[in-house]
C-alpha positions in Angstrom: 18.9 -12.4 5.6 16.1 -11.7 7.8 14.9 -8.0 9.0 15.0 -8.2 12.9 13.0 -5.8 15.0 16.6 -4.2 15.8 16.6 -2.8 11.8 13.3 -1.6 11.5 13.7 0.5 14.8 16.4 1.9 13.3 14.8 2.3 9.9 11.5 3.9 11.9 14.0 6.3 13.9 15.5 7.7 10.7 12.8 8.2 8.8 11.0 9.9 12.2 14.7 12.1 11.4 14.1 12.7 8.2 10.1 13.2 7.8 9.0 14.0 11.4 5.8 12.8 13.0 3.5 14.8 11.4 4.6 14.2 8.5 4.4 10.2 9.0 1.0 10.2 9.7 0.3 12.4 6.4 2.4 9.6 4.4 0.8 6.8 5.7 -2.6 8.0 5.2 -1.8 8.6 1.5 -0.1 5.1 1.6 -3.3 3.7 2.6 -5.2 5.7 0.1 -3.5 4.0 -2.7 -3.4 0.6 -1.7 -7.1 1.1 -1.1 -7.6 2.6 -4.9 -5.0 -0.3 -6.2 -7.6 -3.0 -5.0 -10.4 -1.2 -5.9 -9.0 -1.1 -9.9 -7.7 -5.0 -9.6 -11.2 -6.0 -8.4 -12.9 -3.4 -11.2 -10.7 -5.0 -14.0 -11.4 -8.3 -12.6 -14.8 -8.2 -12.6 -14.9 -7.0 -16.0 -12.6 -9.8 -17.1 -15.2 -12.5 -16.0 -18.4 -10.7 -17.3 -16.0 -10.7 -20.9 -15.6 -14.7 -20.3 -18.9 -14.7 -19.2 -20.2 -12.9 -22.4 -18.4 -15.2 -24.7 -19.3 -18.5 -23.4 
């Protein structure tokens, strides 16, 4: 079952409700932080990965 624009403007409109603006923007900035710091560490651990394979061959 599909998400339609209809549903996310109501999802958006209650959690503007629940949070308020100001406190969106806050979230998503910290949202954004730690996506950024997830793909940091899966590039770090994959780098280290390969220079292990690399190492060993």
């Amino acid at each position: 079952m599909p998400v339609g624009a209809p549903e996310l403007l109501i999802v958006l409109a209650i959690v503007i409700l629940i949070f308020g603006v100001g406190r969106i923007s806050k979230i998503g900035r910290e949202l954004g932080e730690g996506v950024k710091g997830f793909r940091q560490g899966v590039k770090d651990a994959t780098s280290d990965v390969e220079d292990d394979i690399k190492e060993k061959a």
